[in-house]
N, CA, C and O atoms as CSV, one atom per row, in Angstrom:
chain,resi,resn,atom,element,x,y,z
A,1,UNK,N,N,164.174,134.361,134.926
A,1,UNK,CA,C,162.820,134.374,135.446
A,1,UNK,C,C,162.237,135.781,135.398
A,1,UNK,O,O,161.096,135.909,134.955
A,2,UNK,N,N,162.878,136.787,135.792
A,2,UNK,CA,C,162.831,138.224,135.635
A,2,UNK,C,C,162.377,138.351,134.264
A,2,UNK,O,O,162.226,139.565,134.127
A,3,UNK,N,N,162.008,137.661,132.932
A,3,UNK,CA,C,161.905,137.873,132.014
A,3,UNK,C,C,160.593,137.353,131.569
A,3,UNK,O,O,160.151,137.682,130.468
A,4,UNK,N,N,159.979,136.604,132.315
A,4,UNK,CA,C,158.823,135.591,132.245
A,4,UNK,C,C,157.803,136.359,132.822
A,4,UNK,O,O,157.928,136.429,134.045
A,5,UNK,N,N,156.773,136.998,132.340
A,5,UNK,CA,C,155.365,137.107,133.521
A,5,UNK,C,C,154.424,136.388,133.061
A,5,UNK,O,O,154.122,136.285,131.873
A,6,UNK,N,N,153.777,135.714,134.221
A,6,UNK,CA,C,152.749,135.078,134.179
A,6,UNK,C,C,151.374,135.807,135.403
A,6,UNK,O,O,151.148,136.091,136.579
A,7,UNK,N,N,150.922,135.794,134.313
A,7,UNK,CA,C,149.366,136.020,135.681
A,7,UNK,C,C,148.181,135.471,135.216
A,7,UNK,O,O,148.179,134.612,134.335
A,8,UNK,N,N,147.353,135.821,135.644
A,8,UNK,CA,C,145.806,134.810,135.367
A,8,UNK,C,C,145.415,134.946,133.886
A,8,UNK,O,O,145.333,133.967,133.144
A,9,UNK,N,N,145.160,136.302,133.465
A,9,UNK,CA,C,144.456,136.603,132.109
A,9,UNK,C,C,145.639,136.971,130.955
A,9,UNK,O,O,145.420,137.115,129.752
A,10,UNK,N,N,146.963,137.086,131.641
A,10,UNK,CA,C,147.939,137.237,130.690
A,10,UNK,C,C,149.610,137.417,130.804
A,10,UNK,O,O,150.097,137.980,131.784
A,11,UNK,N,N,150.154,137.071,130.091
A,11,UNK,CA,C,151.653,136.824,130.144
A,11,UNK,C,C,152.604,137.345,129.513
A,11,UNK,O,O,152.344,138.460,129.063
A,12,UNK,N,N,153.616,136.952,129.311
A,12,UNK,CA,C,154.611,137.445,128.360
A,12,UNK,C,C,156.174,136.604,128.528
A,12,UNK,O,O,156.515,135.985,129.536
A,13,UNK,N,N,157.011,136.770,127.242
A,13,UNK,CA,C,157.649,136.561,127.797
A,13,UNK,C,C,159.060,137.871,126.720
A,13,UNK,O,O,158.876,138.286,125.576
A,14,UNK,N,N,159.989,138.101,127.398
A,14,UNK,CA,C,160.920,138.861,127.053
A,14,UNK,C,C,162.035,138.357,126.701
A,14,UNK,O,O,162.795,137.746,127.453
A,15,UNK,N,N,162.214,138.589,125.484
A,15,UNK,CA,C,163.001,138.288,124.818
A,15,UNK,C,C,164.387,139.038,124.132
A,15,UNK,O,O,164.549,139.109,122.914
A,16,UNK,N,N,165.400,139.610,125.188
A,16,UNK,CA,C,166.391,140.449,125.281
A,16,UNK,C,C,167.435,140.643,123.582
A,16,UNK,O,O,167.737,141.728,123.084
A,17,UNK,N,N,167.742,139.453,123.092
A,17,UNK,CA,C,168.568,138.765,122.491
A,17,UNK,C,C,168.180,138.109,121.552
A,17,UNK,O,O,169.001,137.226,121.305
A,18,UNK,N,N,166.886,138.083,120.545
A,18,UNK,CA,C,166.653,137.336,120.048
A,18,UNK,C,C,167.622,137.397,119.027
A,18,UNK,O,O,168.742,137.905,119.066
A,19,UNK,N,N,166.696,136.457,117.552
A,19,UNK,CA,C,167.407,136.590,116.271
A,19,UNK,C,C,168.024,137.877,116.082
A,19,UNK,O,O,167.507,138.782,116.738
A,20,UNK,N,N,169.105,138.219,115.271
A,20,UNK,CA,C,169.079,139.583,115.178
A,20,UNK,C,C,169.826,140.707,116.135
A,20,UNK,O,O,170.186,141.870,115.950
A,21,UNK,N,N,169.889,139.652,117.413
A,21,UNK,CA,C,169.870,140.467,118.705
A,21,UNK,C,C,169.203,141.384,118.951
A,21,UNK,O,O,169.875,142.372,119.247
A,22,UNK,N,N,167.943,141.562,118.974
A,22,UNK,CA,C,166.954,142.005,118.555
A,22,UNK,C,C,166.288,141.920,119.928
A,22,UNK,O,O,166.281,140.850,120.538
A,23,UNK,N,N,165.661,143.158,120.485
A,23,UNK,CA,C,164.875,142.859,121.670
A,23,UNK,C,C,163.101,142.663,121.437
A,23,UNK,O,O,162.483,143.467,120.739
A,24,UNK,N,N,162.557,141.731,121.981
A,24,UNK,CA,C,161.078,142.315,121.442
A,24,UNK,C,C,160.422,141.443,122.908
A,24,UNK,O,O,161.129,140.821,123.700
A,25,UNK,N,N,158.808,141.608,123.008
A,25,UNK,CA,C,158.078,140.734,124.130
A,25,UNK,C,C,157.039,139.952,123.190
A,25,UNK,O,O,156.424,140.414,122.229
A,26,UNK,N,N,157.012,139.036,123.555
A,26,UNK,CA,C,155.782,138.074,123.418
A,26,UNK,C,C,155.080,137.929,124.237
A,26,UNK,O,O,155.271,137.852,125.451
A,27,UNK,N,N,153.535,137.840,123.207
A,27,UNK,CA,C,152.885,137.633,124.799
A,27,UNK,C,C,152.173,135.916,124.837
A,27,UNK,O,O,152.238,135.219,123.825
A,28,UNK,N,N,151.694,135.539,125.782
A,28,UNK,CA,C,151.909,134.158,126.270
A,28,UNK,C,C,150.268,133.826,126.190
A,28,UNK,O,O,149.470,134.314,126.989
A,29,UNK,N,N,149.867,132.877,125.052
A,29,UNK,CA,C,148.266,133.143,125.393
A,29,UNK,C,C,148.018,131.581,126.510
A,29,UNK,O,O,148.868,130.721,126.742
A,30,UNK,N,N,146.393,131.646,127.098
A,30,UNK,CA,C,146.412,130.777,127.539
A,30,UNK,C,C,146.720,129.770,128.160
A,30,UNK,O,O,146.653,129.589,129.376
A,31,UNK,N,N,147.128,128.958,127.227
A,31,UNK,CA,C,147.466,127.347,127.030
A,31,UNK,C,C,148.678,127.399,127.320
A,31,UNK,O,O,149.024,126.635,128.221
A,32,UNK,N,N,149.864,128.382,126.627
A,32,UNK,CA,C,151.082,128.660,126.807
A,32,UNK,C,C,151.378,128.860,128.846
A,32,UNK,O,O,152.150,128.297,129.622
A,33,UNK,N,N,150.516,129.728,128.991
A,33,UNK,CA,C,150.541,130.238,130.617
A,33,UNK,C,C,150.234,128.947,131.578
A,33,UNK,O,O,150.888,128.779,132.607
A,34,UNK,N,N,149.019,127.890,131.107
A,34,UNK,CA,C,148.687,126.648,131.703
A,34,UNK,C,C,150.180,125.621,131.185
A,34,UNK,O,O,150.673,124.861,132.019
A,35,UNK,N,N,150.487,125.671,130.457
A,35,UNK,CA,C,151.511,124.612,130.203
A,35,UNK,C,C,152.965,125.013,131.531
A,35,UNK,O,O,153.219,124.432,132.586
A,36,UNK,N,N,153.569,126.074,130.955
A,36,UNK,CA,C,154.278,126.752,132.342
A,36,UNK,C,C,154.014,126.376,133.279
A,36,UNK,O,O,154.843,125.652,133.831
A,37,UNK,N,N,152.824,126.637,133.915
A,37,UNK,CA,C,152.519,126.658,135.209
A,37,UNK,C,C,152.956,125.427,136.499
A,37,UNK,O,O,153.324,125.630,137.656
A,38,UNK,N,N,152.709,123.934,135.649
A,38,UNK,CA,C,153.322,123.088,136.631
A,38,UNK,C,C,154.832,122.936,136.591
A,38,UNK,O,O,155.412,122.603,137.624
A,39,UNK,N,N,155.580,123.180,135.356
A,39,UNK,CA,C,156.558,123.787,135.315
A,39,UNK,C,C,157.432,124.530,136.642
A,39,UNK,O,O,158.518,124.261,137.156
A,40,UNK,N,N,156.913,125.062,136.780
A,40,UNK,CA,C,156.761,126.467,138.040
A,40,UNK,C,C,156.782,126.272,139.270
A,40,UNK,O,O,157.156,126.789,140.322
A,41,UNK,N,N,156.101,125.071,138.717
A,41,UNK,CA,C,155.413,124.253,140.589
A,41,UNK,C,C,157.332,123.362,141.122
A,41,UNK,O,O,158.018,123.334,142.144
A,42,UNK,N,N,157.430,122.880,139.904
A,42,UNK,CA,C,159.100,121.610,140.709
A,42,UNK,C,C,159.876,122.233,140.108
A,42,UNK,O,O,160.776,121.403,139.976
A,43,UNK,N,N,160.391,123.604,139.363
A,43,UNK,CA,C,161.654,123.762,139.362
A,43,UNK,C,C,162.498,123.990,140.041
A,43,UNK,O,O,162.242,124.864,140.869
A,44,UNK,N,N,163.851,123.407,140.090
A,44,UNK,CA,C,164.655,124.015,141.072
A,44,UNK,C,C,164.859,125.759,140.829
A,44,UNK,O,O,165.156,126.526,139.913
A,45,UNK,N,N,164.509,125.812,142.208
A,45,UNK,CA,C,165.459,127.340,142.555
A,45,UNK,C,C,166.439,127.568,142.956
A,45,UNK,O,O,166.756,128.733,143.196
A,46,UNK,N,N,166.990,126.879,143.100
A,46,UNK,CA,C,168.460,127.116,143.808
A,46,UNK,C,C,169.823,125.831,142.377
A,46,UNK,O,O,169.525,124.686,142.038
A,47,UNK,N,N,170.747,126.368,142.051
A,47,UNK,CA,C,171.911,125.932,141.302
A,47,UNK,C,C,172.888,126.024,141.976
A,47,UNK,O,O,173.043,127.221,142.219
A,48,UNK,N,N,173.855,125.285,142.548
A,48,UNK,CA,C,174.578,124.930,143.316
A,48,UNK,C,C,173.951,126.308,144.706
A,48,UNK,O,O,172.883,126.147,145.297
A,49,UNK,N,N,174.853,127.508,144.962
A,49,UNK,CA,C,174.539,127.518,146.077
A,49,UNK,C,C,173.352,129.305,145.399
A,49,UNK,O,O,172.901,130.180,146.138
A,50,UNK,N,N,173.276,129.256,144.533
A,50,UNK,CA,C,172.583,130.206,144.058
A,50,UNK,C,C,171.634,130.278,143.622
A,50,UNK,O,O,171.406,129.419,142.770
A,51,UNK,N,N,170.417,131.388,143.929
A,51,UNK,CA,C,169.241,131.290,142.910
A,51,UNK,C,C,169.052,130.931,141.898
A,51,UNK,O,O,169.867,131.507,141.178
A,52,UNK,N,N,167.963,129.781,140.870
A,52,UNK,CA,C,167.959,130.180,139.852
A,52,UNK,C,C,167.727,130.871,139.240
A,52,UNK,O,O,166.750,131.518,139.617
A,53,UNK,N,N,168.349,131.324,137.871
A,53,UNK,CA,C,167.826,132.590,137.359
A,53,UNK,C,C,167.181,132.330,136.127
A,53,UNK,O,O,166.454,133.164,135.587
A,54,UNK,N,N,167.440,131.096,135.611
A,54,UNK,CA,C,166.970,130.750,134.344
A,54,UNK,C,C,165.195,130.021,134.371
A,54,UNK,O,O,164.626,129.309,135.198
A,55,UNK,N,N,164.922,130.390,133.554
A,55,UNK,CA,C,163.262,129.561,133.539
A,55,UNK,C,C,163.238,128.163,133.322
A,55,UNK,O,O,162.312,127.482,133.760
A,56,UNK,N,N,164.421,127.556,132.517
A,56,UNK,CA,C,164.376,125.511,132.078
A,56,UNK,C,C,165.926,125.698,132.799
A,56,UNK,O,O,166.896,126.343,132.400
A,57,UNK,N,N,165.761,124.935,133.915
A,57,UNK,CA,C,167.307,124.526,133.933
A,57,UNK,C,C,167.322,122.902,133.870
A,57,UNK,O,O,166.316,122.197,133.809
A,58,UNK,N,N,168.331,122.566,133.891
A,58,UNK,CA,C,168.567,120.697,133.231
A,58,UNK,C,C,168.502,120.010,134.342
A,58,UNK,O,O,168.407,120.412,135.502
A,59,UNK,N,N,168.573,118.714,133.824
A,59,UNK,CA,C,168.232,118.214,135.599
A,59,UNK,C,C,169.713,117.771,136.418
A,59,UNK,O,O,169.851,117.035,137.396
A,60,UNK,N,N,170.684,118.473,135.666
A,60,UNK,CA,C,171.946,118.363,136.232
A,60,UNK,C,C,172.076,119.924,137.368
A,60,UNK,O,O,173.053,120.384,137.959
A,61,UNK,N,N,170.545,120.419,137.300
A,61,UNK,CA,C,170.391,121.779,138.024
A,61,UNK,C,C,171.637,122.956,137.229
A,61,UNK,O,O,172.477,123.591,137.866
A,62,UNK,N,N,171.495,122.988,136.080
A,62,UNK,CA,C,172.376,124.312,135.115
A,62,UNK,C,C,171.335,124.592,134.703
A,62,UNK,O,O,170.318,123.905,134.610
A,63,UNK,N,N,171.682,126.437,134.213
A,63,UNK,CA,C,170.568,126.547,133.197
A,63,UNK,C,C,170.563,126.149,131.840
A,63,UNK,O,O,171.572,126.370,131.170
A,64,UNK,N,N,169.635,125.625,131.361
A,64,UNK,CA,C,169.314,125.502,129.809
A,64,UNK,C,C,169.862,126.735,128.668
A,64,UNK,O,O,169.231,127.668,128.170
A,65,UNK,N,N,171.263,126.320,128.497
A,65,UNK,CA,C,171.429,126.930,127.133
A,65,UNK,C,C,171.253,126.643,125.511
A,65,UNK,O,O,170.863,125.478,125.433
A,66,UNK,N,N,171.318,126.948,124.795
A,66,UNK,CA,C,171.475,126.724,123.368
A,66,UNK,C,C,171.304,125.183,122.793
A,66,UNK,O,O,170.573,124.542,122.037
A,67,UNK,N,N,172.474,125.008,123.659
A,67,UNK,CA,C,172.591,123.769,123.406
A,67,UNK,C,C,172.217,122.680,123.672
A,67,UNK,O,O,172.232,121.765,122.849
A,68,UNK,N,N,171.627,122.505,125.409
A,68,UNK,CA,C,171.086,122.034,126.184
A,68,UNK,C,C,169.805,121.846,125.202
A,68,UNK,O,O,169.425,120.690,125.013
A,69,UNK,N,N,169.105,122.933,124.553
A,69,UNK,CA,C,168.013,122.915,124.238
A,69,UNK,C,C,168.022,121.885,123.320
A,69,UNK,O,O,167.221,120.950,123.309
A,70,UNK,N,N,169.302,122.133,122.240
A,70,UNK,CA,C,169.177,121.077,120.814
A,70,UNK,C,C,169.307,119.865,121.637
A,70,UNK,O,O,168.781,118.875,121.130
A,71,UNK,N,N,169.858,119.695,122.745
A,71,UNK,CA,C,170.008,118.239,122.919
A,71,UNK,C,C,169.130,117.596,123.769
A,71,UNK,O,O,169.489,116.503,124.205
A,72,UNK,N,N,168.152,117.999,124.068
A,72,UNK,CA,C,167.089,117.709,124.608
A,72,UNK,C,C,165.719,117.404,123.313
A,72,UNK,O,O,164.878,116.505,123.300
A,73,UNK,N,N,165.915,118.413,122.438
A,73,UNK,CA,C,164.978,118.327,121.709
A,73,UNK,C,C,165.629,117.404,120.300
A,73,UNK,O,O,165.209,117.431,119.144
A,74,UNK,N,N,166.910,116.523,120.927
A,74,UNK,CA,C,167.895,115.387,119.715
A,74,UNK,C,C,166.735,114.514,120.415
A,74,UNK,O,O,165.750,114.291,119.711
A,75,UNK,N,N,166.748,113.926,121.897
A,75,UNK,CA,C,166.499,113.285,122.475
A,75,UNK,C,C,164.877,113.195,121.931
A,75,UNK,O,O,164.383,112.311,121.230
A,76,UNK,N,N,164.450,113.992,122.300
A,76,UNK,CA,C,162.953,114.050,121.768
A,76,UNK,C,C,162.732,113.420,120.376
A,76,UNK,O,O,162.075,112.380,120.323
A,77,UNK,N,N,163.124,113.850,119.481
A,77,UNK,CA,C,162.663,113.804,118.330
A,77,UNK,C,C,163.475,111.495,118.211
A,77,UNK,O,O,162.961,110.462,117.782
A,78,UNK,N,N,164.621,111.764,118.758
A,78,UNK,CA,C,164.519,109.954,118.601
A,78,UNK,C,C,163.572,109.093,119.315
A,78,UNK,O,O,163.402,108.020,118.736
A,79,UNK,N,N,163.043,109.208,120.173
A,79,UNK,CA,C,162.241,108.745,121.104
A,79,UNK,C,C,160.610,109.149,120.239
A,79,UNK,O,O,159.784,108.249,120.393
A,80,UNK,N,N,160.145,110.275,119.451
A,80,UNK,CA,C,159.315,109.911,118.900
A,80,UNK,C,C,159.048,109.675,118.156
A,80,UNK,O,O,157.961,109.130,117.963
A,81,UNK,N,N,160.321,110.089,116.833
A,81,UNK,CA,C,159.860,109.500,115.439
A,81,UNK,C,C,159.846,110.689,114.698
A,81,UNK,O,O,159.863,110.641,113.468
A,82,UNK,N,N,159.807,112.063,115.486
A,82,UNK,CA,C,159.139,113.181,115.271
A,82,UNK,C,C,160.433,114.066,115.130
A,82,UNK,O,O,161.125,114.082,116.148
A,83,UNK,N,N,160.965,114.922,113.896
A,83,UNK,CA,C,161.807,115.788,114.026
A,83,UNK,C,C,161.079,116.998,114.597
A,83,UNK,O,O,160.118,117.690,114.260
A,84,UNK,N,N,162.038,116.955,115.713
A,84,UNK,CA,C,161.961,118.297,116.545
A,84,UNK,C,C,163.545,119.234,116.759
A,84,UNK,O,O,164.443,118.715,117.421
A,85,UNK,N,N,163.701,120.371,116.242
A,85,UNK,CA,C,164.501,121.431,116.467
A,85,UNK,C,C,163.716,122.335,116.995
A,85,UNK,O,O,162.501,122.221,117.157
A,86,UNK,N,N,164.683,123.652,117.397
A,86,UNK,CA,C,164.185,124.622,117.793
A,86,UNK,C,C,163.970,125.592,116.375
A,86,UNK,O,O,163.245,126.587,116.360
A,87,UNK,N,N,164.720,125.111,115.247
A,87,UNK,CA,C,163.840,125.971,113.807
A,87,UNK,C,C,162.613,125.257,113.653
A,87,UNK,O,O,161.597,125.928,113.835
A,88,UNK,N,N,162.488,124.207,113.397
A,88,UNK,CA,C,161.231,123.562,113.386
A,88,UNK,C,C,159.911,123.773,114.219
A,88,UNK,O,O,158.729,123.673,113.892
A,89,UNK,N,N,160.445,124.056,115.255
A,89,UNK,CA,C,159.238,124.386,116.505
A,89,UNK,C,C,159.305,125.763,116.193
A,89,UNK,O,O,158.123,126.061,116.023
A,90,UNK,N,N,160.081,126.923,115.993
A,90,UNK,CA,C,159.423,128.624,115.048
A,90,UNK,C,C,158.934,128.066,113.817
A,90,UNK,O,O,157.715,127.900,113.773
A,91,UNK,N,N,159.595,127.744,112.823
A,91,UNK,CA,C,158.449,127.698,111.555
A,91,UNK,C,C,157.016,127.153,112.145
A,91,UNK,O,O,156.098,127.972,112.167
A,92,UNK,N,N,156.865,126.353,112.434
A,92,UNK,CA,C,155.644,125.580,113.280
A,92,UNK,C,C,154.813,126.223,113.769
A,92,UNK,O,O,153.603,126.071,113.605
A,93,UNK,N,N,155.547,127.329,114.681
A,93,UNK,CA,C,154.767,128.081,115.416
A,93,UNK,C,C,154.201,129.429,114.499
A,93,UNK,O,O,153.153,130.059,114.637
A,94,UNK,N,N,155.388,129.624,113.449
A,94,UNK,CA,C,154.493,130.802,112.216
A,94,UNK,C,C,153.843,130.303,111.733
A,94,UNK,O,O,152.796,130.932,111.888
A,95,UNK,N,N,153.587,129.153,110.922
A,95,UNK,CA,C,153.166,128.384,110.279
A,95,UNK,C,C,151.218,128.460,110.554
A,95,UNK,O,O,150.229,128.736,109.875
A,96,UNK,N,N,151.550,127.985,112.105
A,96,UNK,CA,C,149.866,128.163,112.723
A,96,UNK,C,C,149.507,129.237,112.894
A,96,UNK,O,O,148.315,129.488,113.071
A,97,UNK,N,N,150.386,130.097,112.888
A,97,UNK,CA,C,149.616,131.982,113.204
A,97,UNK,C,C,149.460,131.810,111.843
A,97,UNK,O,O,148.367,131.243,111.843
A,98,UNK,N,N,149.856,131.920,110.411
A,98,UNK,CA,C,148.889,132.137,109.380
A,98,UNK,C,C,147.960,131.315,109.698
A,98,UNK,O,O,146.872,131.631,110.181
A,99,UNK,N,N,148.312,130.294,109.464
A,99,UNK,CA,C,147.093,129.115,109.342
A,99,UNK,C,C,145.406,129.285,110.068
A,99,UNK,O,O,144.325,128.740,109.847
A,100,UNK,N,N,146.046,130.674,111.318
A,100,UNK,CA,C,144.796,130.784,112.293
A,100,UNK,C,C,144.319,131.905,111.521
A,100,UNK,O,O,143.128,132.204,111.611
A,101,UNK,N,N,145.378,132.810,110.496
A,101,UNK,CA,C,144.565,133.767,109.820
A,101,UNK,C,C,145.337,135.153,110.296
A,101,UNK,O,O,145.042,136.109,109.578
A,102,UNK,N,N,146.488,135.523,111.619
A,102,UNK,CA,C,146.975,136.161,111.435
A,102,UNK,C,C,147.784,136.988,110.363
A,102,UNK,O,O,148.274,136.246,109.512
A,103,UNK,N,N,147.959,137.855,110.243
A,103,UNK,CA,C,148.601,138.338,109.437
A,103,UNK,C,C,150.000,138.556,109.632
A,103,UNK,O,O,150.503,138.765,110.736
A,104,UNK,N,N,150.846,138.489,108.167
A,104,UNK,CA,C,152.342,138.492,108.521
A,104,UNK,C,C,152.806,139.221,109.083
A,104,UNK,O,O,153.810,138.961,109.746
A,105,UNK,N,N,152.091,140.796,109.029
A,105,UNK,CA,C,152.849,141.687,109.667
A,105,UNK,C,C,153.322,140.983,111.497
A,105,UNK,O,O,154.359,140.765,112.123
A,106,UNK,N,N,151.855,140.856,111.726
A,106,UNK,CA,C,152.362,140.228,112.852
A,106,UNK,C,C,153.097,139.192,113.439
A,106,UNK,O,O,153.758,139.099,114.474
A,107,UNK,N,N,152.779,138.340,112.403
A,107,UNK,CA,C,153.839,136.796,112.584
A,107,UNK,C,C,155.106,137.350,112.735
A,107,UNK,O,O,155.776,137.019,113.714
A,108,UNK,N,N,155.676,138.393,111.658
A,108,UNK,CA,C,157.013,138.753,111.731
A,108,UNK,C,C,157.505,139.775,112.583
A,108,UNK,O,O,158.600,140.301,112.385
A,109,UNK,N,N,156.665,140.124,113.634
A,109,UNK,CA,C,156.897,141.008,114.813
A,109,UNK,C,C,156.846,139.780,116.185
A,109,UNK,O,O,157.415,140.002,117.254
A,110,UNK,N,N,156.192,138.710,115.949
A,110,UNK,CA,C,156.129,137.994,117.025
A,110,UNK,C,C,157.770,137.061,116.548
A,110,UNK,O,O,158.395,136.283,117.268
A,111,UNK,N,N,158.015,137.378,115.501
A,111,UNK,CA,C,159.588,136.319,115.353
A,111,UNK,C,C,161.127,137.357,115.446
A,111,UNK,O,O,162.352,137.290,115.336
A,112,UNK,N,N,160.221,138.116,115.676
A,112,UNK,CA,C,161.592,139.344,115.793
A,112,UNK,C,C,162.251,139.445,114.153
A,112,UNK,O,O,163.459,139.546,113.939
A,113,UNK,N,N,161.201,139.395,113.077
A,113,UNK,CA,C,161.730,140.040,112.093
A,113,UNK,C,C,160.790,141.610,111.650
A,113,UNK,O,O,159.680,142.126,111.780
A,114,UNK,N,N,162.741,141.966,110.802
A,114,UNK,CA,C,162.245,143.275,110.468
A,114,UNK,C,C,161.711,143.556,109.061
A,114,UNK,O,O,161.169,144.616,108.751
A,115,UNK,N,N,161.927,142.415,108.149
A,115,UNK,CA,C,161.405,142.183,106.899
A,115,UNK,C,C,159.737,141.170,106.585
A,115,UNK,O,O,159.417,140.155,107.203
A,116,UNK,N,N,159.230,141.592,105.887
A,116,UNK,CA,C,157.955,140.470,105.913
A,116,UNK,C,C,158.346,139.010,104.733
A,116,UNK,O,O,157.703,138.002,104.441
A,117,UNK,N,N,159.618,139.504,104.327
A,117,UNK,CA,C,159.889,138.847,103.369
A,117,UNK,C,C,160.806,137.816,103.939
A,117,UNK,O,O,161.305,137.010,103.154
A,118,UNK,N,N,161.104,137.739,105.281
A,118,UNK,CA,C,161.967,137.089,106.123
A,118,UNK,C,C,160.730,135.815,106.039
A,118,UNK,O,O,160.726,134.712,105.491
A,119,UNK,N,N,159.724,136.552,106.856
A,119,UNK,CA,C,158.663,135.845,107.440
A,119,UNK,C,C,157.587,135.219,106.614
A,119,UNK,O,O,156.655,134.663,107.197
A,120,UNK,N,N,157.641,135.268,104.992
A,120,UNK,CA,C,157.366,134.704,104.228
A,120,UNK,C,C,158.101,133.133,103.723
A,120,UNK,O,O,157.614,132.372,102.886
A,121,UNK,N,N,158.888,133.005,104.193
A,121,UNK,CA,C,159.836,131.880,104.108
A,121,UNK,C,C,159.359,130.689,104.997
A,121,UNK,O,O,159.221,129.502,104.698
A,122,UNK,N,N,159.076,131.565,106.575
A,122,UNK,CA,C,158.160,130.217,107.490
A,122,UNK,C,C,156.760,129.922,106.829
A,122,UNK,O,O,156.277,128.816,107.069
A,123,UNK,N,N,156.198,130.611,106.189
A,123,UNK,CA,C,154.692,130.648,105.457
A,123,UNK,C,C,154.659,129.323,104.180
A,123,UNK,O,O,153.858,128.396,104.067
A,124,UNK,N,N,155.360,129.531,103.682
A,124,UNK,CA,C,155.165,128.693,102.393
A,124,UNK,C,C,154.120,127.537,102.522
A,124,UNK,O,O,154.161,126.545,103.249
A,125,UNK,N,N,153.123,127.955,101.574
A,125,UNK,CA,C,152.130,126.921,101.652
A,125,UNK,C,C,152.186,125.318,101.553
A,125,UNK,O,O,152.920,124.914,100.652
A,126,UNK,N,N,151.594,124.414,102.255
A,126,UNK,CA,C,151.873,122.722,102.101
A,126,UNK,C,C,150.740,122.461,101.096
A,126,UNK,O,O,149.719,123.129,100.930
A,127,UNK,N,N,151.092,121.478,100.536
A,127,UNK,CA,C,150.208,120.743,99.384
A,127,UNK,C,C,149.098,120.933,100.019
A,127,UNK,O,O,148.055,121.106,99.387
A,128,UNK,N,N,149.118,120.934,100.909
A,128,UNK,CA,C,147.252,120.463,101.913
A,128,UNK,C,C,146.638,122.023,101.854
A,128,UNK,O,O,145.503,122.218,101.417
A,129,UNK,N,N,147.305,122.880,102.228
A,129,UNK,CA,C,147.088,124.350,101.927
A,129,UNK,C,C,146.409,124.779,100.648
A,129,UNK,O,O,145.341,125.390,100.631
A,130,UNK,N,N,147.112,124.413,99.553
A,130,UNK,CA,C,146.910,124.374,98.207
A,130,UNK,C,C,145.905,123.859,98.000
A,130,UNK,O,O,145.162,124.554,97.308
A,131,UNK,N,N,145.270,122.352,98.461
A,131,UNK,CA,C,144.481,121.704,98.190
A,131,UNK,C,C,142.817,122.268,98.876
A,131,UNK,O,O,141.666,122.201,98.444
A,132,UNK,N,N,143.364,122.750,99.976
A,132,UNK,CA,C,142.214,123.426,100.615
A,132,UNK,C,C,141.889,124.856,99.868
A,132,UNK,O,O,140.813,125.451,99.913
A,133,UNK,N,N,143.223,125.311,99.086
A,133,UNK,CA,C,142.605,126.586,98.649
A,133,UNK,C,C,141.839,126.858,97.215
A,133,UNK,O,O,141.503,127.917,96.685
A,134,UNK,N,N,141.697,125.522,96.804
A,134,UNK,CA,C,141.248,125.581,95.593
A,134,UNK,C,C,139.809,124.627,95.724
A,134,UNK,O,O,139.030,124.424,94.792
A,135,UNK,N,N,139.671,124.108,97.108
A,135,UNK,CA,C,138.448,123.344,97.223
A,135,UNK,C,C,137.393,124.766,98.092
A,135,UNK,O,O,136.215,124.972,98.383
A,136,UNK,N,N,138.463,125.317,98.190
A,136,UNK,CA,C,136.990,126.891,98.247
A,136,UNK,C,C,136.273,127.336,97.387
A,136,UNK,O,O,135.281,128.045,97.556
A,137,UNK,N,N,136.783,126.897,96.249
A,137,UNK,CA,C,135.748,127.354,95.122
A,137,UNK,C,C,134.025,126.081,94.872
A,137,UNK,O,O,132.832,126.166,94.578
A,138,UNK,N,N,134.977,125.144,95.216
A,138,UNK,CA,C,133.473,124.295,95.199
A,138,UNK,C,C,132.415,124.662,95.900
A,138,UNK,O,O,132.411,125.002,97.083
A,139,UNK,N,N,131.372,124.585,95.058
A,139,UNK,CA,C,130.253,124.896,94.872
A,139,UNK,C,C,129.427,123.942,95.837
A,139,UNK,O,O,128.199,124.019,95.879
């Protein structure tokens, strides 16, 4: 939790360990900070007789590790039809920072890479991309 700030106009979150082991912060826009928030409201704080310290803990009251995560997001993705991983949800999430027009440099500072050529790999354009980029020329 020590790693999470949330406040009205802006957030973050810290990321000690990423890829890489790699330390970097993100920051949390909006929607990200409103989604959290009821979150916030019913988590347990307390794990057996101790604070929690983690931000998702399971509803067996542990914190959410690694794994916890893939198997939550196994669960998800059968129940909707929808493959969901946690690579899938980063490419996804680079994917829409170009798509909004960011630039890689930044995509690949918000993924904790040190190459742009890393971060060219989540980019790769979809047929629909392609299709939109050549219907810019119409007149």
């Amino acid at each position: 939790m020590d790693d999470v700030q949330i406040r009205d106009r802006s957030g973050k979150v810290i990321v000690r360990r990423g890829k890489g082991m790699r330390y970097r912060e993100v920051p949390l826009n909006a929607t990200a900070r409103e989604a959290l928030l009821p979150w916030l409201t019913v988590r347990p704080t307390i794990v057996g007789n101790e604070p929690a310290t983690a931000l998702f803990v399971s509803k067996y009251r542990e914190p959410m590790g690694a794994g916890s995560v893939q198997h939550f997001l196994r669960e998800l993705s059968q129940e909707s039809g929808v493959e969901v991983t946690p690579h899938v949800l980063r490419h996804s999430f680079a994917k829409a920072l170009v798509d909004s027009g960011v630039g890689l440099e930044k995509v690949a500072a918000l993924l904790g890479h040190t190459s742009l050529e890393t971060t060219r790999i989540y980019t790769v354009p979809t047929e629909r991309d392609l299709l939109m980029a050549v219907n810019a020329l119409d007149v």
